[in-house]
Each structure stands twice: as structure tokens, then as C-alpha cells.
Residue, then its C-alpha position, 0 to 999 in steps of 0.5 A: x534120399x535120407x540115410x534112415x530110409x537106406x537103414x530102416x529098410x536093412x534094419x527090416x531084412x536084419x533088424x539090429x536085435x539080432x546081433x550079438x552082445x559084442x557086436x555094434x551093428x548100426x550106424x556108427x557115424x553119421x545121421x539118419x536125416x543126411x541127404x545121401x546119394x550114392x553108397x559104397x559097399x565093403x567087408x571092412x572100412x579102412x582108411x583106403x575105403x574112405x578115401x575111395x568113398x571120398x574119390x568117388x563121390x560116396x556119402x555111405x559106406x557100408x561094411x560088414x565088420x563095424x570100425x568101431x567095436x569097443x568104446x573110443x576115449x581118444x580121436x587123436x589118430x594113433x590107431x587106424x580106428x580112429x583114422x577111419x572115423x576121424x576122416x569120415x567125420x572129416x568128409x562128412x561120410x557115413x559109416x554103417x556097419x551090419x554084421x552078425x545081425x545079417x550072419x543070423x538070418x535067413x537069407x544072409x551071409x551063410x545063405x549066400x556061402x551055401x548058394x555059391x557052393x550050390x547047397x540045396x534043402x538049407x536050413x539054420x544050423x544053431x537057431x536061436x532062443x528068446x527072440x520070440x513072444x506071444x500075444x494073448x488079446x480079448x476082441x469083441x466079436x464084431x472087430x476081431x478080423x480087424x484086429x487080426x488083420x493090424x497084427x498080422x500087417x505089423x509082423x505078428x503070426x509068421x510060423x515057418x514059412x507060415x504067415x497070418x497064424x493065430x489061434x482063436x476061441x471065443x468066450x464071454x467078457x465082463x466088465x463094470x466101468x466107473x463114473x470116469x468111463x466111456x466104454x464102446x459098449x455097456x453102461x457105466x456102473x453096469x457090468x456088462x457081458x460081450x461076446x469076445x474072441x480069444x486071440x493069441x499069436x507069436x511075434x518077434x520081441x523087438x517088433x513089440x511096440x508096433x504089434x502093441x501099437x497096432x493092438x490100441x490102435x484096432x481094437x474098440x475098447x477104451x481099455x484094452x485087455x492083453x497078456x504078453x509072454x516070453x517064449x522059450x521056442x528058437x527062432x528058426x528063420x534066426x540063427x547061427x551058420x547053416x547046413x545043407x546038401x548038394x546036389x550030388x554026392x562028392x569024395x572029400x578031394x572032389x568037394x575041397x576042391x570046388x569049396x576052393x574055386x567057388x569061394x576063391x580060396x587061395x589055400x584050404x586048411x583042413x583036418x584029416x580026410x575021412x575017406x567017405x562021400x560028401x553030401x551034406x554041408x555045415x557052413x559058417x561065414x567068418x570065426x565059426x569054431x563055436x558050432x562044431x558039435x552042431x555041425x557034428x549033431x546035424x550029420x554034416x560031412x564038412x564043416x566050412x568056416x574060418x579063424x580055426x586055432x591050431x588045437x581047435x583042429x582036434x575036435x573034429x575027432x574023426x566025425x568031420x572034416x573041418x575045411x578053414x578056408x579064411x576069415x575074408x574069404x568066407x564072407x567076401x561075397x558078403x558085399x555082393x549079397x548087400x548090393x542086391x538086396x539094396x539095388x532090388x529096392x532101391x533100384x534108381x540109388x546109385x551103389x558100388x562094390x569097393x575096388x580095395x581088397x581088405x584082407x589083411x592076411x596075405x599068402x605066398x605061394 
């Protein structure tokens, strides 16, 4: 198939405006229009990845942290960055990387930490603001189930785990067209008066030109009368890391030690244990020392995430257990995560899970 129907379909799942400002989610290096037939799926692409992708065969990787994340002024092959690109472009090898953008979803990489360390009742622990408008739009009587209808198929009106939400009041419309009109109803040089619906529903802002698309295209008027407006709501399908309980309560040792085997840590570094049951759970896959007070608000007895800085410790100030189980090891399941959701769609495309270990951090033990 052509890349652009692999990366249109994860762009769906975790549409690239939900990455963040430092980040460059996307495709790095390739074209939507090539021909690819197999993928290779990575944390990390590094240069044994490529030469994995070129043994095996694979037009595509995958990986969760980009190659490239500032700008490249020279291809000279001094850094391991350029390396990775150079080969790839080399062997004509895609690169495409998703990154916060699937940390921010739903049912992305802090979903998975929470079902393998078997958290129920999740939620998003820090959601986010400014990803959601709303449409305020006028519909003659006769064409606003159709109206309703588009929008909704674009994406617009999903509240929660609630789909097709608008509001509607019905009203009086006027207008006067000139010599230049051809109006769907009325007479030009006439004002006219229709019976008109008010409809008004949420969407989110990057799907905006298709829910505007789909507004033109269904509603009868020549002129079509709409008002957009930015929300200040979060967006609570998106966000940072997430929270949840077990199923049973654990003491501190008890859950270290399951966080340890579930996520195949080598090592748990940890605060101070508190001596309380374990019940609820704040998780964040990668460096996630920056949700500590929404971790503590959302009544968490461990926080689990990675890249904890020797002071960062202190913060925990006896309210939680901070639990650093490492950077590779809280998203290594990330790859899993990807070759489901790619192989539930695509299910004749042939995908495979890198063979390489990419942690660059080793222990001795």
C-alpha cells in the first residue's frame, strides 16, 4: 500500500496536533505516495535498526522517539543522527516517528502501563486545554438532520464517551439577496424570512477544515452563516500521563515488586516508602517529573515514571511514592501497542517488532 494510508490511519488514532511544541511527530524521512510492504516497529531508531530494516526487507520504521529533533544543517555522518538518516535515505527507508502525540491519548502509551500493571477505572491525569472549539451554525428546517448528520461523520459532537451532542433551538432567519444571488429560498431584492435551526456542537480544532468542509457542503445556502469559537474546556480523551486503581489493594513492597516484574525493570528507584496500602496509581511513560502535583492532587499513592533527577526526589514530600523504573523500561511496550493497532486494521500488512534492544542505559547487577 502507499505510506500516507499507514500514517493517515495513526495520525487518526493520535493526530499529530497533539504533540508537543519540542517535539517532531510525523514522517521524518520518506513520501506519503511510496509503495511500502512491510514496517518495522522501534522505541528508538538507531542505526542497527536500519540495518535491520534494510536485512529484513522493511520499507518502514516506526519508532516512538523521532531521530530528528531539532533542525540538521549538515549530512556529514559525524553524529549518529545523521548516520540514521543518511542510510535510511541511502536505502530508501522511511522513517516515521509518533511520539507525544500517542502519550497523549486515550488509549496510547500511559493506557498500556496502566493495563499491564492491571489498573482499572483510568483516567487522564493532566488533560489538556485549547484543543477544543465549538460551531454555532443557522439550518433551514428541512436540511438540518443532514446538516447534523456530516458533522457529526466529520468528527464533530463527541463529549466523553458521548457521540452525535449538539444543541439545537429553532428561530427565524432573515435575509435580502442582491442582483448577484441566487438564494435556495427567497427572491432577490426581497427580504425573506425562514424558519431556521440553531445548531451548536464541539469538535476538535485540528479537525476544523473538514467539519467546515462538511458544513458547505450539506447546508442549502449559497451563503452559509457560522460562528466558530475557541474553548477554554480540557480535553479529557487528551492529556498528560494517567491514573487509575487496582484491583486490590497492595502494601508498597508488594506493588514495587509487581511494578518490577510487570514492567521488566531491572532496578526500582524509589522515595521513601510511607508505610500505607497501595490502591490508586498515577503513571507516566518516559520523563514524567512534571505531573507530581497532579499526581498528589489526583490522590495517588505512587507515582510511576522515569528520568527522576537526584533533587526531584524531594518533592515527594511524604505525600507519595515516587517509583523511577527508567526511560526504556516505561515505554518498551510501546512497540507492542503500535503493532496492534496496525495489524487490527491492516491485518494482510506484514509488521514486525525490532529484534535490537535500544536502551542505551545499562545496569550491572
Amino acid at each position: 500500500m502507499k505510506l500516507y494510508q499507514l500514517t493517515t490511519y495513526l495520525e487518526s488514532i493520535a493526530p499529530l496536533a497533539y504533540q508537543e511544541d519540542y517535539d517532531n511527530s510525523g514522517l521524518i524521512v520518506g513520501s506519503g505516495d511510496q509503495e511500502i510492504s512491510q514496517a518495522l516497529i522501534s522505541l528508538d531508531c538507531t542505526e542497527e535498526v536500519v540495518d535491520e530494516a534494510i536485512r529484513t526487507g522493511c520499507e518502514l520504521i516506526i519508532s516512538h522517539h523521532p531521530i530528528v529533533f531539532k533542525g540538521l544543517k549538515r549530512f556529514n555522518g559525524k553524529s549518529y543522527v545523521e548516520r540514521v538518516v543518511q542510510k535510511a535515505i541511502r536505502h530508501d527507508i522511511a522513517l516515521y516517528a509518533i511520539h507525544t502525540n500517542l502519550d497523549n491519548v486515550t488509549g496510547g502509551v500511559n493506557a498500556r502501563i496502566a493495563q499491564t500493571l492491571g489498573l482499572q477505572n483510568t483516567r487522564i491525569l493532566a488533560a489538556k486545554q485549547g484543543l477544543l472549539k465549538k460551531l454555532v451554525t443557522y439550518v433551514p428546517l428541512s436540511h438540518a438532520d443532514a446538516v447534523r448528520s456530516a458533522l457529526f461523520e466529520a468528527g464533530a459532537g463527541n463529549i466523553g464517551n458521548y457521540s452525535e451532542c449538539s444543541f439545537n433551538a429553532e428561530g427565524t432567519g432573515t435575509f435580502k439577496g442582491n442582483e448577484h444571488t441566487d438564494p435556495y429560498v427567497g427572491i432577490p431584492g426581497q427580504q425573506h424570512q425562514e424558519a431556521e435551526v440553531r445548531i451548536e456542537t464541539v469538535y476538535p480544532a485540528h479537525l476544523e477544515s473538514k467539519i467546515l468542509m462538511a458544513l458547505v457542503l450539506t447546508h442549502p445556502y449559497e451563503e452559509v452563516a457560522y460562528d466558530l469559537y475557541l474553548l477554554t474546556n480540557k480535553h479529557q480523551q487528551v492529556g498528560s500521563g494517567m491514573v487509575g486503581e487496582l484491583e486490590a489493594p497492595m502494601s508498597e513492597t508488594d506493588f514495587l515488586r509487581h511494578l518490577k516484574g510487570a514492567m521488566r525493570a531491572d532496578v526500582v528507584k524509589h522515595t521513601a516508602l510511607l508505610n500505607r496500602t497501595v490502591k490508586k496509581v498515577a503513571v507516566c511513560g518516559g520523563s514524567g517529573g512534571f505531573l507530581l502535583k497532579q499526581a498528589i492532587a489526583a490522590g495517588a499513592d505512587v507515582f510511576v515514571t522515569a528520568d527522576y533527577k537526584y533533587h526531584e526526589y524531594f518533592d515527594a514530600e511524604g505525600k507519595i511514592v515516587i517509583a523511577d523504573i527508567g526511560h526504556f523500561e516505561s515505554e518498551q511496550f510501546t512497540q507492542h501497542l503500535l503493532y496492534e493497532i496496525i495489524q487490527k486494521k491492516f491485518s494482510n500488512f506484514a509488521v514486525r517488532l525490532t529484534e535490537i534492544n535500544t536502551n542505551p542505559i545499562k545496569y550491572f547487577i
